[in-house]
Short mmCIF file of the C-alpha atoms (twelve columns), coordinates in Angstrom:
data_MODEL
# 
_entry.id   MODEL 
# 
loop_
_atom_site.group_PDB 
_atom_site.id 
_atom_site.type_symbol 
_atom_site.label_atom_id 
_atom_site.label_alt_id 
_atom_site.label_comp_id 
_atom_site.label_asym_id 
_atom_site.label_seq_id 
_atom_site.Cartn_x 
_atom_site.Cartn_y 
_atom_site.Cartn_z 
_atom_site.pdbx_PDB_model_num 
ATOM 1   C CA . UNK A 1   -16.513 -47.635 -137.543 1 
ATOM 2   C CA . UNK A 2   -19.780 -46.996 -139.517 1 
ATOM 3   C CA . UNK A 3   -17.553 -44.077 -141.753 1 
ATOM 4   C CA . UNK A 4   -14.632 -46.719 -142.239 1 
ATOM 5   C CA . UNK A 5   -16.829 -49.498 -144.132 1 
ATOM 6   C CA . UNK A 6   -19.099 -47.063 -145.907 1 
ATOM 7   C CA . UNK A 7   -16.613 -44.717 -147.652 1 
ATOM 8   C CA . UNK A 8   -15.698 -48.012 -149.912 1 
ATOM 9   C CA . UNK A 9   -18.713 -48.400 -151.206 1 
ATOM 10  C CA . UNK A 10  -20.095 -44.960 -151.690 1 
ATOM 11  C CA . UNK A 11  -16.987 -44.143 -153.140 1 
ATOM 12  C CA . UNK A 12  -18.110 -47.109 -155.724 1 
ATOM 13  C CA . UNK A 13  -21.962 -46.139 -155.732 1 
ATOM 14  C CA . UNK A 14  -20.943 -42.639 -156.676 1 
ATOM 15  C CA . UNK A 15  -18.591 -43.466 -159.617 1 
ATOM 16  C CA . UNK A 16  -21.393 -45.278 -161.104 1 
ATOM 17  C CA . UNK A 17  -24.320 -42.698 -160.350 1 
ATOM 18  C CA . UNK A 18  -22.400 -39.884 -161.722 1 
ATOM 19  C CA . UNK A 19  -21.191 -39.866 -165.258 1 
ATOM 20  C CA . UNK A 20  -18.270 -38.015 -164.301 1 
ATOM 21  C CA . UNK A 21  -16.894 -35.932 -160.905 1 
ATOM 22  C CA . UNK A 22  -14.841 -33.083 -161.196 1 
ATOM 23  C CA . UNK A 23  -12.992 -32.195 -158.481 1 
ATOM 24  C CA . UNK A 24  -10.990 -28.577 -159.218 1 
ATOM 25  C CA . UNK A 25  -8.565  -27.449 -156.218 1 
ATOM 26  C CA . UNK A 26  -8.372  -30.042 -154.261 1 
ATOM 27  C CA . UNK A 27  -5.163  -29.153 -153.574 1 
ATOM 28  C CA . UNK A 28  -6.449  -25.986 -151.714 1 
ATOM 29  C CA . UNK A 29  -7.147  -28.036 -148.309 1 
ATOM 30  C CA . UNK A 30  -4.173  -27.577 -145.826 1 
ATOM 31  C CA . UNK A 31  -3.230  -30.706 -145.092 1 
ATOM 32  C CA . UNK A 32  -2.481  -31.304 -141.536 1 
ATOM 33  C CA . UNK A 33  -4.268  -28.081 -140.449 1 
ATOM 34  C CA . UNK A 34  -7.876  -27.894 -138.980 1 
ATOM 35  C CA . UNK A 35  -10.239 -27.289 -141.549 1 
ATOM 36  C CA . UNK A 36  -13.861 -26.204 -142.394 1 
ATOM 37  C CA . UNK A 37  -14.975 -26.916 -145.210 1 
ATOM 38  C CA . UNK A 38  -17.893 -24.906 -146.226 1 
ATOM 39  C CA . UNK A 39  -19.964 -26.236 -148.663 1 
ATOM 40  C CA . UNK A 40  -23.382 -24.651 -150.497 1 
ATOM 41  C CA . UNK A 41  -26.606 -26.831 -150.637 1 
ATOM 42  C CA . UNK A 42  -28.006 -27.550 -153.926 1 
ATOM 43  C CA . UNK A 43  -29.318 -31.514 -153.046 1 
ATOM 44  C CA . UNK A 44  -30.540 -32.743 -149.509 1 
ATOM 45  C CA . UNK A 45  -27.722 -35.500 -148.879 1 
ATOM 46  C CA . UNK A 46  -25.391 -36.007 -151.716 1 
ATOM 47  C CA . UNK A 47  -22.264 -33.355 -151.374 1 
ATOM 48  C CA . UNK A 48  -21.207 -34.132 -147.712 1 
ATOM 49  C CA . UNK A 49  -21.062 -37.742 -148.960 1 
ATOM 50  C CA . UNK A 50  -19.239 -37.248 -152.459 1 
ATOM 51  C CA . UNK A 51  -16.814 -34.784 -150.305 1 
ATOM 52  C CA . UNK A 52  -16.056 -37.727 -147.634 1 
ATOM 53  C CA . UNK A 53  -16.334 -40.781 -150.464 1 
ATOM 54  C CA . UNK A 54  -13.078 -39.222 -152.405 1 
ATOM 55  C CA . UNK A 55  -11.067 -37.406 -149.559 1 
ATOM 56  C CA . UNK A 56  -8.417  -39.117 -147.674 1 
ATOM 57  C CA . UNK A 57  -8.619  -37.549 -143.948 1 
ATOM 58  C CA . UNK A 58  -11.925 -38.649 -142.689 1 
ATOM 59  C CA . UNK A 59  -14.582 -35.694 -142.005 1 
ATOM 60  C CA . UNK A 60  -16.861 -34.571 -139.396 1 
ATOM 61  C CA . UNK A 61  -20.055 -33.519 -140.976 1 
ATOM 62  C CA . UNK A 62  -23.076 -30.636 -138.876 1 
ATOM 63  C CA . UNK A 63  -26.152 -32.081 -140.062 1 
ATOM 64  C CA . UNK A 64  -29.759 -30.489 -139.009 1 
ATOM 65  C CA . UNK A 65  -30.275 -31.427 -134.884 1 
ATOM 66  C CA . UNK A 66  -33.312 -32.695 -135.661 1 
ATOM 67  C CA . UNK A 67  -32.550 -35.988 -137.245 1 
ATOM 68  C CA . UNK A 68  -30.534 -36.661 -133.589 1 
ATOM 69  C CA . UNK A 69  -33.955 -37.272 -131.652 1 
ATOM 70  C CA . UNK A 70  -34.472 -40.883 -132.432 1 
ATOM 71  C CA . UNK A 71  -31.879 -42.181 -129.731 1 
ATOM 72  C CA . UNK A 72  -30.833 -44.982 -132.327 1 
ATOM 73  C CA . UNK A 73  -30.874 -42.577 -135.091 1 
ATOM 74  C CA . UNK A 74  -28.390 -40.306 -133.086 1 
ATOM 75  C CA . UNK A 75  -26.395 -43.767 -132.070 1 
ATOM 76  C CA . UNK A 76  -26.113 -44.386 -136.366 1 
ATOM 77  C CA . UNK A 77  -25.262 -40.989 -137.269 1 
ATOM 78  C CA . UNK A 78  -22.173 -40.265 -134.606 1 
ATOM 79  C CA . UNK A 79  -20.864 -43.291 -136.275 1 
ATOM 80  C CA . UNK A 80  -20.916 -41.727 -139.214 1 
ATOM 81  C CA . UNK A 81  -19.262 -38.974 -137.664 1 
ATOM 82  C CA . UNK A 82  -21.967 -36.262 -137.804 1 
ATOM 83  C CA . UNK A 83  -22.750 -34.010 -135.424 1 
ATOM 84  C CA . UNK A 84  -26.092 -32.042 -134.805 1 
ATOM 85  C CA . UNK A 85  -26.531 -28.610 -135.113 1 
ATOM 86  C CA . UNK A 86  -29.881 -27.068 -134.165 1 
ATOM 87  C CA . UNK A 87  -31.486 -24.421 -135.858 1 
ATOM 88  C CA . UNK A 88  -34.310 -22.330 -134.828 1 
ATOM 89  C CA . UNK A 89  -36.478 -24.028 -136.761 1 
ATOM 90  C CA . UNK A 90  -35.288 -27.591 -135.466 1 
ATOM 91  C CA . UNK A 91  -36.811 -27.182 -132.304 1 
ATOM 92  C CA . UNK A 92  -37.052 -23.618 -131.485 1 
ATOM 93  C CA . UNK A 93  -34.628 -21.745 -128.856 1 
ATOM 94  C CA . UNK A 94  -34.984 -24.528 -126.115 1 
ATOM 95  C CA . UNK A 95  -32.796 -26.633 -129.018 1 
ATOM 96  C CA . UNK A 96  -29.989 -24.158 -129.063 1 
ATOM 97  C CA . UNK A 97  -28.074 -24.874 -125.947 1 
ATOM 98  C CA . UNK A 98  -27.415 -28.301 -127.284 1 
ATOM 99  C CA . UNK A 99  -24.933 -26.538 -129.931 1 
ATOM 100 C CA . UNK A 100 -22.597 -25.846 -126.690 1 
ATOM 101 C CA . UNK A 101 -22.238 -29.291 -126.848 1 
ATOM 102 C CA . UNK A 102 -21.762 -29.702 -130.730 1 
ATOM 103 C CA . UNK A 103 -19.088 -26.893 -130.681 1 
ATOM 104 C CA . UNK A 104 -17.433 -28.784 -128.134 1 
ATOM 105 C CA . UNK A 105 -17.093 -31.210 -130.456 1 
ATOM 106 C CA . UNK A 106 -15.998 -29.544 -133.317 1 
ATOM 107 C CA . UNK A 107 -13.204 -27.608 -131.195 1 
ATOM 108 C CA . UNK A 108 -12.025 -31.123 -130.493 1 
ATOM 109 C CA . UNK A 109 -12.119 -32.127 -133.526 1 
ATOM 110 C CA . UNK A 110 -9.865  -28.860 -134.889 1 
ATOM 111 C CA . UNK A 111 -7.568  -29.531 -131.700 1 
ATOM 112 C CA . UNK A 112 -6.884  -32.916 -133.509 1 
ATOM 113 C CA . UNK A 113 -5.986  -31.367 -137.092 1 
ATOM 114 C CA . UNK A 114 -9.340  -32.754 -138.396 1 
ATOM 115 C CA . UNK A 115 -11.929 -31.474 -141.595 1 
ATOM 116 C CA . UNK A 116 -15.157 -30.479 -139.981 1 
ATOM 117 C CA . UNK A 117 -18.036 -29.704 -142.934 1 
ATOM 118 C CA . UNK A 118 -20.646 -27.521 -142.818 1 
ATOM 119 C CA . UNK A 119 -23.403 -26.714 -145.396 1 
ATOM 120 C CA . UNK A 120 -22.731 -22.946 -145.122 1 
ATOM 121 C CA . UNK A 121 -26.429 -22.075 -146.355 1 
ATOM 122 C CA . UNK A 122 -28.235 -23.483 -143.605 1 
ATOM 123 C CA . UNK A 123 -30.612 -25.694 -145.827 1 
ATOM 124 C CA . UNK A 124 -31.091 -27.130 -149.258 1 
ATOM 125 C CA . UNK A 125 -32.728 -25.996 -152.185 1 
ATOM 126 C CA . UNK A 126 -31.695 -27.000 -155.998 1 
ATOM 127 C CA . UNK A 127 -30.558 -23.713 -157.655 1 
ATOM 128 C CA . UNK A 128 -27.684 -22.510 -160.187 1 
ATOM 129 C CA . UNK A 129 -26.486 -20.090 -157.547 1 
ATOM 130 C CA . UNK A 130 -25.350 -19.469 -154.459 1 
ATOM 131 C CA . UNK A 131 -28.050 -18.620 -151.435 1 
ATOM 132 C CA . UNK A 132 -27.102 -16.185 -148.630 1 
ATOM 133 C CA . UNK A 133 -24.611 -17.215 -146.326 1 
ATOM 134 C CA . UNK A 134 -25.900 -18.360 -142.362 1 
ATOM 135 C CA . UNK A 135 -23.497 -16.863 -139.778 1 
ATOM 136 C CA . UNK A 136 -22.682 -20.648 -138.624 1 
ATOM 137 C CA . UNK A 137 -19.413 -21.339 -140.174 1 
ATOM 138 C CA . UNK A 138 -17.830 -18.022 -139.179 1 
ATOM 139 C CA . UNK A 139 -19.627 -18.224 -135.595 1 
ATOM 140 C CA . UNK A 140 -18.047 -21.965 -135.199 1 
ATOM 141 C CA . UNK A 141 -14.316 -20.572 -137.054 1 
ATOM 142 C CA . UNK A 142 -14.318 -17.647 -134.217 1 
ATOM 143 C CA . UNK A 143 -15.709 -19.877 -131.639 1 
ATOM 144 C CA . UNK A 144 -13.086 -22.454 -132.113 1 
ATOM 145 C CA . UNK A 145 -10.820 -19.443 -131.878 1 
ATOM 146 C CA . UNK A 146 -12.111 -18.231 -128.705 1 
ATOM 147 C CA . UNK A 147 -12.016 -22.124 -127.327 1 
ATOM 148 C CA . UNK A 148 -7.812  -22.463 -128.372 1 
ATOM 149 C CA . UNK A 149 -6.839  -18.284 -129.579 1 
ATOM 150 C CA . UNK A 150 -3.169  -20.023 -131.227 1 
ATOM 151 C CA . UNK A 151 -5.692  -22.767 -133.392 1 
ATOM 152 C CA . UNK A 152 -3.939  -22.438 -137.121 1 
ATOM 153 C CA . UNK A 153 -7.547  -22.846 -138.723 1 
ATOM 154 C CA . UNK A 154 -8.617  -22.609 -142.384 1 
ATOM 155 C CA . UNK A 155 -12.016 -22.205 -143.854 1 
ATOM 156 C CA . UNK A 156 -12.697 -23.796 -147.405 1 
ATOM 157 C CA . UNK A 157 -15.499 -22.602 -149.491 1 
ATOM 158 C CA . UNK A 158 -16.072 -25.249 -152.043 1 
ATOM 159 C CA . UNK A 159 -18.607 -24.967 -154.852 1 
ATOM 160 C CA . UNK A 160 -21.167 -27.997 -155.849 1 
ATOM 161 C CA . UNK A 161 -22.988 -28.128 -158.805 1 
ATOM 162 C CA . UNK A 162 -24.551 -30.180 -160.694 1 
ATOM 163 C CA . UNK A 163 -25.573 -30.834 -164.785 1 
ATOM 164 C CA . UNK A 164 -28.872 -32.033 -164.032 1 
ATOM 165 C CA . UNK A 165 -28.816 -33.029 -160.238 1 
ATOM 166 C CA . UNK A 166 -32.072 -35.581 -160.602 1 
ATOM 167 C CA . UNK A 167 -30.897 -38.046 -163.055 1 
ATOM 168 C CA . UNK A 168 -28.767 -40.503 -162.939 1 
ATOM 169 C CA . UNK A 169 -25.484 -40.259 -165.430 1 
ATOM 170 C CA . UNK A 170 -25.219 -36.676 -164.999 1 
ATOM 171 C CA . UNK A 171 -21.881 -34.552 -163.563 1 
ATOM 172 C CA . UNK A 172 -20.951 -33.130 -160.514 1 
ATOM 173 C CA . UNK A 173 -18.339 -30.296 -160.206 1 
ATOM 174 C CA . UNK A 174 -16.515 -29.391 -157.295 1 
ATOM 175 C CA . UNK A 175 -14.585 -26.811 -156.706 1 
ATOM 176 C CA . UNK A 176 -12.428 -26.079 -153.327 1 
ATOM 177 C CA . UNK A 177 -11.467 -22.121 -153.097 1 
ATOM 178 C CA . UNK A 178 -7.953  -20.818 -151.931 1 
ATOM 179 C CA . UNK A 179 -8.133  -21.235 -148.009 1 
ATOM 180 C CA . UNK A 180 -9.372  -18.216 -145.582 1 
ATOM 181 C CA . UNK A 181 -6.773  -18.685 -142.614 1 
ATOM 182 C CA . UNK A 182 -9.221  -17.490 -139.678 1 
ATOM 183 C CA . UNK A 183 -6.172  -16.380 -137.604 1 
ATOM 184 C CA . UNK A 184 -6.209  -13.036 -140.113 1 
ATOM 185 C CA . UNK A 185 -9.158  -11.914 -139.308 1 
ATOM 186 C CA . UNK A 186 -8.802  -12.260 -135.355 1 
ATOM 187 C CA . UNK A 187 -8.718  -8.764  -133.649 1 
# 
């Protein structure tokens, strides 16, 4: 419900914040197909939220676990369709058995044809390049595999950058790569 009413406006907020949005490839996202798509990090907040504000099939978002242990906090964010996903440093290896749970509902999510995003470097940090990749985007592709072996699912690496990512006015660029079907790379 929460996703439904704010798509409009950020949709809105964004067209006015940014000078211009490029979106390259769109086209590359299999429609009716589960999909990751796996974004890199440059800002804290802002791609997941241009991604979802100009797509038309609704996404599922992994944000950091942490941010899920206010109870009304967590009660917000599912509405908003995110899920957590604990890291090591979100709460140490206790934390980690809670991502059972969170794959669960990813798998459901791909059993339903849906977009599932991930930021596929694990954390944020404003640079012109790409950081190493965390193994959490191919362990949920091969888990999801493991959880439904016939799932026809696609990975999307999709670029975000930025002109000058601070200021207002500037331009985002986004561009979606040809899809990896996972199936290929199954054993």
């Amino acid at each position: 419900m929460l996703y439904k009413i704010a798509k409009p406006l950020a949709h809105v907020a964004f067209s006015i914040y940014f000078r211009k949005i490029y979106f390259s490839n769109v086209q590359n996202i299999p429609a009716d197909k589960p999909v990751i798509l796996a974004l890199n990090h440059p800002t804290a907040f802002v791609e997941p939220c241009i991604v979802a504000s100009f797509q038309d099939r609704p996404l599922n978002f992994l944000a950091r676990g942490d941010f899920f242990d206010n109870a009304f906090l967590a009660k917000v964010l599912a509405g908003f369709h995110i899920i957590p996903i604990y890291r090591i440093q979100d709460g140490g290896y206790g934390k980690l058995k809670a991502n059972y749970e969170s794959f669960k509902e990813c798998y459901q999510a791909f059993d339903e044809n849906k977009v599932v995003l991930i930021m596929a470097e694990g954390g944020t940090e404003h640079e012109k390049r790409l950081r190493p990749l965390k193994k959490g985007t191919a362990r949920l592709a091969f888990g999801a595999l493991n959880h439904q072996p016939e799932l026809d699912l696609y990975i999307v690496p999709v670029g975000v950058n930025y002109t000058k990512a601070e200021e207002m006015g500037h331009i985002a660029m986004l561009n979606f790569a040809p899809p990896i079907r996972i199936q290929d790379y199954q054993k």
